[in-house]
N, C-alpha and C positions, 0 to 999 in steps of 0.2 A: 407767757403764751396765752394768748388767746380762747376764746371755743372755734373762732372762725377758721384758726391757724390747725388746730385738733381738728376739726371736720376733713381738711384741706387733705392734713398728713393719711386718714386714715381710707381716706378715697380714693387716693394714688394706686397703690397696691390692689383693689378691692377691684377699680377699673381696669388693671393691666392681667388680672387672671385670665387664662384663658377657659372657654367654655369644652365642656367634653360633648358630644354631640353624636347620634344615631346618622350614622350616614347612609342615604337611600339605596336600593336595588340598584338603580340604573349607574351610579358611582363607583359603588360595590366592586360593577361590572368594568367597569372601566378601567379600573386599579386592577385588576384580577388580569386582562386583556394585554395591561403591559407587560407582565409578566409571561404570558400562556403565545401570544401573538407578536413577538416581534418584526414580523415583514412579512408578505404575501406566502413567503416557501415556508414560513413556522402555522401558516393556515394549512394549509394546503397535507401538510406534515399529520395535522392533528383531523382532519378529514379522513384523509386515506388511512388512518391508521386506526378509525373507526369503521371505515369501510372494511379493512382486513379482518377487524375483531367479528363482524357481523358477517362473517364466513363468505367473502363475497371468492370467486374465482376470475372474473375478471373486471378491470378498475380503469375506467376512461376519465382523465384527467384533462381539461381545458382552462385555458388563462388566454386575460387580452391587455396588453399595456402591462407585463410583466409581472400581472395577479391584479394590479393597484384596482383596477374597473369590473374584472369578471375572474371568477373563480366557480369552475364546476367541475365535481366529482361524482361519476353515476359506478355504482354496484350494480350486482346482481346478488347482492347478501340477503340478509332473512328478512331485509325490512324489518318496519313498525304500523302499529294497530293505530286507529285514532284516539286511543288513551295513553300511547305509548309516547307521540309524537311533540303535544303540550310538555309532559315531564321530563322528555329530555333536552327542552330548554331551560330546566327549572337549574339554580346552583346547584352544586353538590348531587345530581340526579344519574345513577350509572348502574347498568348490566354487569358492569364488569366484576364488580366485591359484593358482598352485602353490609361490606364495616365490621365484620368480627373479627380479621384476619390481617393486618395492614401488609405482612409481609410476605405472604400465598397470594402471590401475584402473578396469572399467566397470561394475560392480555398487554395489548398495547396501553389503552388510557384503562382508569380508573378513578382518575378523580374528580369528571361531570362538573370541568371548568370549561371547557371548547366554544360549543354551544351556543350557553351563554352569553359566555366573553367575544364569540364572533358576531353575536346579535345584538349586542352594546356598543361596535363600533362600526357595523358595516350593514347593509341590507340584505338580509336571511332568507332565504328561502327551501324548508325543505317538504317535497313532495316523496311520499313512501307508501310501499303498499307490503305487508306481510301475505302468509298463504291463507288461502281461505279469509279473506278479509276484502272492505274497501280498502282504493286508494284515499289518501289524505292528502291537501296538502297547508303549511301552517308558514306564513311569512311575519319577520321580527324588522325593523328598522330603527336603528337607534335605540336600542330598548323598550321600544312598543311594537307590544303584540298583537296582530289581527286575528281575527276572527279564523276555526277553521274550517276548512274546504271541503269537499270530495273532489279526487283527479284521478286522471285515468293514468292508470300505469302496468304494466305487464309482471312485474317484481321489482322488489330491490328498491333504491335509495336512489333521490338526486337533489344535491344536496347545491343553490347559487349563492355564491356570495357575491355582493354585487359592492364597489365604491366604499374600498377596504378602508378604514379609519374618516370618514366621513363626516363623522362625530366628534374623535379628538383631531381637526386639522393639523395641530400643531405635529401628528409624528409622521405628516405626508412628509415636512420636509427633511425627516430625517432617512427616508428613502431613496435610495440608489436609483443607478439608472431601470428605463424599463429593460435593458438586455442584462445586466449586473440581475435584478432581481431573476429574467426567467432562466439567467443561469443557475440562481439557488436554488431556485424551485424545480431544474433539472435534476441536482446535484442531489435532494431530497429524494425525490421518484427515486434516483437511480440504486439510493444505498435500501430503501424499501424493497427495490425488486430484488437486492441480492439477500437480503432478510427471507424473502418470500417467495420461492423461486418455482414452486406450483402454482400462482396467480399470475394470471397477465397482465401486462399494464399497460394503456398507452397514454402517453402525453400530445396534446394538441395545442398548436399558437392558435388563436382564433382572432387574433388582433386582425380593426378594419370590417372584420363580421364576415359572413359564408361558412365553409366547411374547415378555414383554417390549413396549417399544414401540419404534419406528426414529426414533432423534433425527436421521439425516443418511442420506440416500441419493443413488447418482451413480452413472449409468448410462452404462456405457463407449459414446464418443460415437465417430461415423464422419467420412471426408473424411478431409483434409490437415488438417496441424499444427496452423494457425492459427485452423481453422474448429473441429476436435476442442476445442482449446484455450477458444475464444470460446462454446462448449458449455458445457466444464466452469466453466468462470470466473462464467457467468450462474449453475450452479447453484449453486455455493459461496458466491459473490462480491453475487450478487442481478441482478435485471436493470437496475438504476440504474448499478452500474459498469458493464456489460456496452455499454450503450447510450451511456456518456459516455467509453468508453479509446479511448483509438488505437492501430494494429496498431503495434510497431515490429519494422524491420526491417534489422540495420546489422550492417558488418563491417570487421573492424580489426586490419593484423598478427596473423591469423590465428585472432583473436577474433570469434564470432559472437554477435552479440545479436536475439534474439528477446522476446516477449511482448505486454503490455497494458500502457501506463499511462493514466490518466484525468487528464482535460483539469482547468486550474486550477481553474476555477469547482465542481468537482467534488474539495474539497478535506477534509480531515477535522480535527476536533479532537485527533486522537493519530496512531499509525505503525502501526497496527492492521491497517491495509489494505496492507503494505506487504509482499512475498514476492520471495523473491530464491533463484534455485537456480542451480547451479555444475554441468556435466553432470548436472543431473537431479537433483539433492541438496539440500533443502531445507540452506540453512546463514543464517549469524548472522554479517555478517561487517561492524564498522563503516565498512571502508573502503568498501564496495559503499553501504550507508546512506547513508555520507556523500558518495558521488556520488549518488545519487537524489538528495538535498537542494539538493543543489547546482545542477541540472540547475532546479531549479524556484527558484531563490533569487531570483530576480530576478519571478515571476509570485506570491510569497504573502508571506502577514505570518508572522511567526516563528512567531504561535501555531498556524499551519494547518500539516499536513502532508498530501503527496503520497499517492497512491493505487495501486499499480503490482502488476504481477505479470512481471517479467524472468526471463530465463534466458541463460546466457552460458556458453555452449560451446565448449571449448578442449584442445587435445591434452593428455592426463591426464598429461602430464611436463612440463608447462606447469606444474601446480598440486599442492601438495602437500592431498593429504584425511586425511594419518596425523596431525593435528597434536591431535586428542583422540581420547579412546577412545568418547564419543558422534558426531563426525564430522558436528559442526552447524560448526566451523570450519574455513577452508579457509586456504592460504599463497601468494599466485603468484609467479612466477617473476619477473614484471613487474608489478609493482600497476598503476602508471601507466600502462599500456596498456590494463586492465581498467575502470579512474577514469576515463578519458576516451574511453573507447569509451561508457559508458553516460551522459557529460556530452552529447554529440553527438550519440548517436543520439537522446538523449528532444529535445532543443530541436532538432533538423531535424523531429522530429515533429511538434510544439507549433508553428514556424513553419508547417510545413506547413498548419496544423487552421486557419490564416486568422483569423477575427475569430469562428469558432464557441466558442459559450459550453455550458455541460451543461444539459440535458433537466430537472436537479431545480430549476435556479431557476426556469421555467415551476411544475413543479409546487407548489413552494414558496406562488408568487405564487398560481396555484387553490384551495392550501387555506387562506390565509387572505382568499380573497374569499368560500367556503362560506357560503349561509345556515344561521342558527342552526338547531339541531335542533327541532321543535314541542314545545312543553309537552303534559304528558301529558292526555288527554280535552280537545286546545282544539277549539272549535269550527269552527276553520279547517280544521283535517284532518281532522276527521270521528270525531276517533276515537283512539287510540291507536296502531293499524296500520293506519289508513286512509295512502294516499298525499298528500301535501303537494298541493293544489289552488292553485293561482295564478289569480292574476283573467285573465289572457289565454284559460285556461281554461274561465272562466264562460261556459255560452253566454245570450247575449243573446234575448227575444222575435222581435229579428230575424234574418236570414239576415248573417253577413257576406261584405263587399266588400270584397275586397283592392283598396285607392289602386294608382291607376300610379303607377309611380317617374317621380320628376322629371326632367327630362331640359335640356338646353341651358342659356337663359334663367332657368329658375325653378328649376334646381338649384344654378345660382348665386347666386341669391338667396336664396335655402333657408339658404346657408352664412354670408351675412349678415343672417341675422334674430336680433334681439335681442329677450328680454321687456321691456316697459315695467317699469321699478320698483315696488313696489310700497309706497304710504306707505302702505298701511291695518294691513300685518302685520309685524310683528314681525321683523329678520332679513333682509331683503328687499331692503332699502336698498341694500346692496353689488351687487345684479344688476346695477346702471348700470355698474359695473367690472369685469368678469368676470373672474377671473385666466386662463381660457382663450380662446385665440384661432386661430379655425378660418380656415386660409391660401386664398388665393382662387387655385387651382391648377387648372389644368385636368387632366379625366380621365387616365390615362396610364398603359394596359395593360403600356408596356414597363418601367413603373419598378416596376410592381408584381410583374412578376415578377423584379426581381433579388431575392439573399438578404434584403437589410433593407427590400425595398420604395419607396413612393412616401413622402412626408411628408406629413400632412393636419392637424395642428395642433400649438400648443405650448401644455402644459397648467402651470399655474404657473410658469411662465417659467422652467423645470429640466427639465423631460421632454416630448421629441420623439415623436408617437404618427404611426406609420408602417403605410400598409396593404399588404397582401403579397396574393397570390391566394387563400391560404389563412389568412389571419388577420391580426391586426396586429403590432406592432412596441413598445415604450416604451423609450426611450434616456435615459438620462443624459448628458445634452449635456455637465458637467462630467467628470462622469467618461470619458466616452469620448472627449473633448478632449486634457483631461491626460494619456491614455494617449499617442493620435496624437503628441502636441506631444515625450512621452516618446522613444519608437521613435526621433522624429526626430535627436533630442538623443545617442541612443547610437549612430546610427549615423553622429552624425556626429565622435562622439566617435574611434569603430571607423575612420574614414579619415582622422583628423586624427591623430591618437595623445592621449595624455593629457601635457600641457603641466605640466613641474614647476617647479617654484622651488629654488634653488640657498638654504639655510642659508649665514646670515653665518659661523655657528660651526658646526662640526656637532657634534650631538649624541650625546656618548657613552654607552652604555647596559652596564653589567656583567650580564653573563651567566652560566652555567654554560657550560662548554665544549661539552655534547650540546646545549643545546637554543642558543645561539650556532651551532651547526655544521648543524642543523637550517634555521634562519631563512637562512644564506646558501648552504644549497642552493637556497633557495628567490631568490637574489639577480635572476637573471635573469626570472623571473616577476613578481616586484614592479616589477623597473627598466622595463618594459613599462606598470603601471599609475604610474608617476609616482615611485616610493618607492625611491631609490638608497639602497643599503647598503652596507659594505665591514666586512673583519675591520679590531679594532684591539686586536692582543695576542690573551694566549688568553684565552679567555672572556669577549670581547667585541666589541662592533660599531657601527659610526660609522652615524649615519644624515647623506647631504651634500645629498638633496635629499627634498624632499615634493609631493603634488601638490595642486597650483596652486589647483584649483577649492574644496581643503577649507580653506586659508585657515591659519590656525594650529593646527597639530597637535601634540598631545601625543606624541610620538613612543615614549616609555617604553610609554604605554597602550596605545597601536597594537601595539608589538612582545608586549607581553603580551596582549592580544585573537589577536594571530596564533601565538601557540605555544599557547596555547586550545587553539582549533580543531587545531591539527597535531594536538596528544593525543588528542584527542576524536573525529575525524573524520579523522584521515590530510593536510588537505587545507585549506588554508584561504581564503576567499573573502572576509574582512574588509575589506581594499584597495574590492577591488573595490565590498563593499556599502554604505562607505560614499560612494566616487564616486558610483555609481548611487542612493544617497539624495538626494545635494546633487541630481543631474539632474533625479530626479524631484522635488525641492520646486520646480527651477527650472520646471518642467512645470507641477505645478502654479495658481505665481500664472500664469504665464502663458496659462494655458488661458480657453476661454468661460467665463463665472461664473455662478453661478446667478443667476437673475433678471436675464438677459439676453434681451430678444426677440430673437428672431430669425427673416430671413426667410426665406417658403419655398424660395429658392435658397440659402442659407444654409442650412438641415435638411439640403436632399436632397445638400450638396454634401459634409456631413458625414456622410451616412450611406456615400456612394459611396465616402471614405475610410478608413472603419470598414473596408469590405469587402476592399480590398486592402493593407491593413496586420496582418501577423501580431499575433497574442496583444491585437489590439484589442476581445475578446470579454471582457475584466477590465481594473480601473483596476488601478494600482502597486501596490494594494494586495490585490489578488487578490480584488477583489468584483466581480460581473459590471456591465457598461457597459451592458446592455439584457435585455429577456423578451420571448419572443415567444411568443403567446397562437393557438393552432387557434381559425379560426371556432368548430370543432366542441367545444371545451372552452368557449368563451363559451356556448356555447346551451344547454350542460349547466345551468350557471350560471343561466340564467333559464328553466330547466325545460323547454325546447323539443323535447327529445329522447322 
């Protein structure tokens, strides 16, 4: 070899090093920005939730072209001084800590990346004025900083961001549309105003330029927590969940839980409706999810999800909020205490709520009893925009006379009059069989006024029609059966314990060692519902016994359905759902069946037990067991109003 060959060899290597390199401010910012800013609504997010910090009371939010061109947030908070205004563009620059403490965190941001990172990639502008002070004002573009101002301003903050990403083109195109985005940046507002429910908010489109229109407005509400709270939730939330959640109110090893959640029957097709904040902090956390789910796993079918708006307040060294630089995820120090403070409190709730069912199956049932809309120029209405005329309506050559109500004797007989059949028409024949039968009960003010009323007939030998002092009643005898006969089944499950069967052989199952070591932390939790496990070797586990009631189990499927849910959910309820499936099928056959008469002590004896049996307001399957209809909505109905 050569020297020329030696040179050659030892230049390869020396050339292919890579340099390490100081990279600048403005990059810095950049890279920090992807992180902190992902799309107009994560700006928008980190403004307002400095405006909040900055004690503002009320917070006017505007956007044009879905944030991407203008974004502006004006307070009325403390403001900044003109020394104040420079520094908090600086990195790392914040009111919020002093850095002695990472974990005594009672603000929104604290870690003075916002800023910054929104004047590294878009056009900055903020003008402020504290008390007793000038206003300021200091604009950033792209990472250069101009000169600052004097402005006039009255108090408080307004903060523009103008032509979001400007800088790094390339993440325009990984933004959505402009109505996709100013739906996120609704979606943002809205879970802030239910965080903050003494501040106002409004949101404004100002797309096209003028005054804009207000997609979302929330006026900072008064009272106590609960009542401020049940304010703000009606206006975000609508007054259907407002009217159908329960308060809850629960505390646990030093965990306090507050908020709303909405009764089964009051149940949704997605998790939409589903808000959960950690002191104050809107966050994403699956283990909290996956106790709300759980809490209700036993009142819905898998395709429904719960309804809720919690808050769970805990000493800020309790929970770690550094664990991203958006600060939608939280860490606790104890999960399991958080998991089941929120399994507890919502089902003492839900026990609590008795056999009440939500307000929308009423309304449900009203809008499809509605008469059809009039055809247009019929003669019945008069008209186009005449009012709908009813014949009770018409008046008559004569005066009318209102009958006396029947009373004793001929009221009772009233209850037993049948039409003679009729052979001459068509359709008729069956009146000799009525599928309804009206119960021969005497009057009974006192039945009438409990909650589900007195019993006055069974209509197709499946629904119990119930009068109340204010309206009536209709029950599903099955379903509200199967429920009762359910309850009874689990709770006598809950005093008996769950009965196993001992495996001739026990069945061994190879695992991975984590999630092996996973499943028998979980050992004593299971050995409770019936399902004994033990280690056998590493990365594996004997299953010795099963429970009783599921009969032959797959034990392999079982153990993989349960590390499922552990990944998924933190937490898993498997065991459990499918005991509580066998109970409720045993429920079930066992219940009244449809097409069963039954008599009038028979109705009222089921409706008395509806009343004092929790969660008897839906069958197992989370549909409700009865509707209860206002006088004063029937008479809508047949135009009497």
């Amino acid at each position: 070899m050569n020297s020329s060959d030696l040179n050659i060899s030892q230049s390869g290597p020396q050339a292919a090093r890579p340099v390490i390199r100081q990279l600048d401010e403005g990059a810095i910012n950049r890279i920090a920005a992807g992180e902190v800013v992902e799309r107009p609504a994560s700006a928008v997010k980190e403004l307002v939730e400095n405006a909040i910090d900055a004690g503002a009371h009320r917070i006017t939010i505007e956007y044009a072209d879905g944030g991407k061109t203008l974004i502006r947030v004006t307070d009325d908070g403390c403001g900044m001084t003109a020394d104040d205004v420079p520094l908090a563009l600086s990195r790392h620059a914040t009111s919020k800590i002093d850095g002695s403490d990472l974990l005594n965190i009672h603000t929104f941001g604290f870690r003075g990346e916002a800023l910054p990172s929104l004047g590294a990639v878009g056009r900055l502008k903020i003008t402020s004025r504290a008390e007793g002070h000038d206003g300021v004002t200091l604009s950033v573009s792209g990472g250069h900083t101009e000169p600052l101002k004097p402005a006039a301003l009255t108090k408080g903050t307004v903060v523009e961001l103008r032509d979001l990403f400007f800088a790094t083109p390339a993440r325009l195109k990984f933004l959505r549309t402009d109505r996709a985005e100013a739906q996120a940046i609704s979606d943002v507002i809205k879970r802030l105003a239910m965080a903050e429910p003494f501040v106002g908010f409004t949101l404004r489109d100002v797309s096209g330029g003028g005054e804009g229109r207000v997609t979302f407005r929330a006026d900072p509400q008064t009272g106590d927590m609960f009542d401020a709270l049940h304010g703000r939730l009606t206006t975000v939330l609508g007054k259907d969940f407002a009217e159908n959640a329960l308060a809850i109110d629960a505390e646990r090893e030093g965990l306090h839980l507050t908020g709303y959640a909405a009764l089964p029957t009051y149940s949704r097709g997605s998790s939409v409706q589903q808000f959960l904040f950690v002191n104050g902090r809107p966050v994403r956390d699956k283990l909290l999810y996956g106790a709300l789910r759980a809490a209700y796993f036993d009142y819905l079918s898998r395709d429904r999800h719960p309804a809720a708006c919690l808050f769970i307040d805990v000493d800020p060294h309790r929970v770690d909020v550094n664990v991203h630089p958006a600060k939608s995820e939280v860490r606790f120090r104890e999960p399991a205490e958080a998991r089941s403070l929120i399994v507890s409190g919502l089902r003492n709730a839900l026990a609590a709520a008795g056999h009440r069912a939500s307000t929308t199956v009423a309304q449900a049932t009203l809008g499809a009893m509605r008469p059809e809309a009039p055809q247009a120029g019929s003669q019945a209405t008069g008209g186009d925009d005449a009012p709908r005329i009813y014949q009770m309506d018409r008046r008559s050559s004569g005066s009318y006379i209102t009958p006396p109500r029947p009373s004793g004797e001929s009221l009772q007989s009233s209850y037993n009059w049948q039409a003679p059949p009729r052979e001459d028409m068509q359709g008729f024949a069956e009146m000799a069989t009525p599928s309804a039968r009206v119960e021969e009960v005497s009057h009974s003010p006192a039945a009438e006024a409990l909650p589900l009323g007195a019993a006055r007939a069974q209509v197709h030998e499946n629904y119990i029609i119930a009068q109340t002092e204010t309206g009536i009643v209709i029950v599903d005898q099955h379903a509200a059966h199967e429920r009762l006969v359910y309850e009874k089944l689990k709770k006598l499950m809950a005093e008996n314990g769950v009965a196993s069967q001992a495996l001739l052989i026990p069945e061994v199952i190879e695992l991975g060692a984590n999630d092996a070591q996973m499943l028998l932390d979980l050992a004593d939790d299971l050995a409770g519902l019936g399902l004994v496990i033990e280690a056998f070797g590493v990365g594996a586990i004997a299953v010795r016994e099963t429970p009783a009631i599921l009969g032959r189990v797959d034990a392999a499927a079982m153990m993989a359905d349960i590390l499922d849910e552990l990944a998924d959910l933190g937490d898993s309820q498997t065991v459990q759902a499918r005991i509580e499936a066998v109970l409720s099928r045993v429920a079930c056959h066992g219940s009244i069946r449809s097409g069963r008469w039954m008599r009038g002590e028979e109705m009222n004896a089921l409706l008395r037990e509806m009343e004092s049996t929790p969660h008897s307001g839906q069958c197992n399957h989370g549909r409700p067991t009865y509707v209860e209809l206002k006088l004063s909505d029937i008479e809508r109905l047949f135009g009497r109003t």
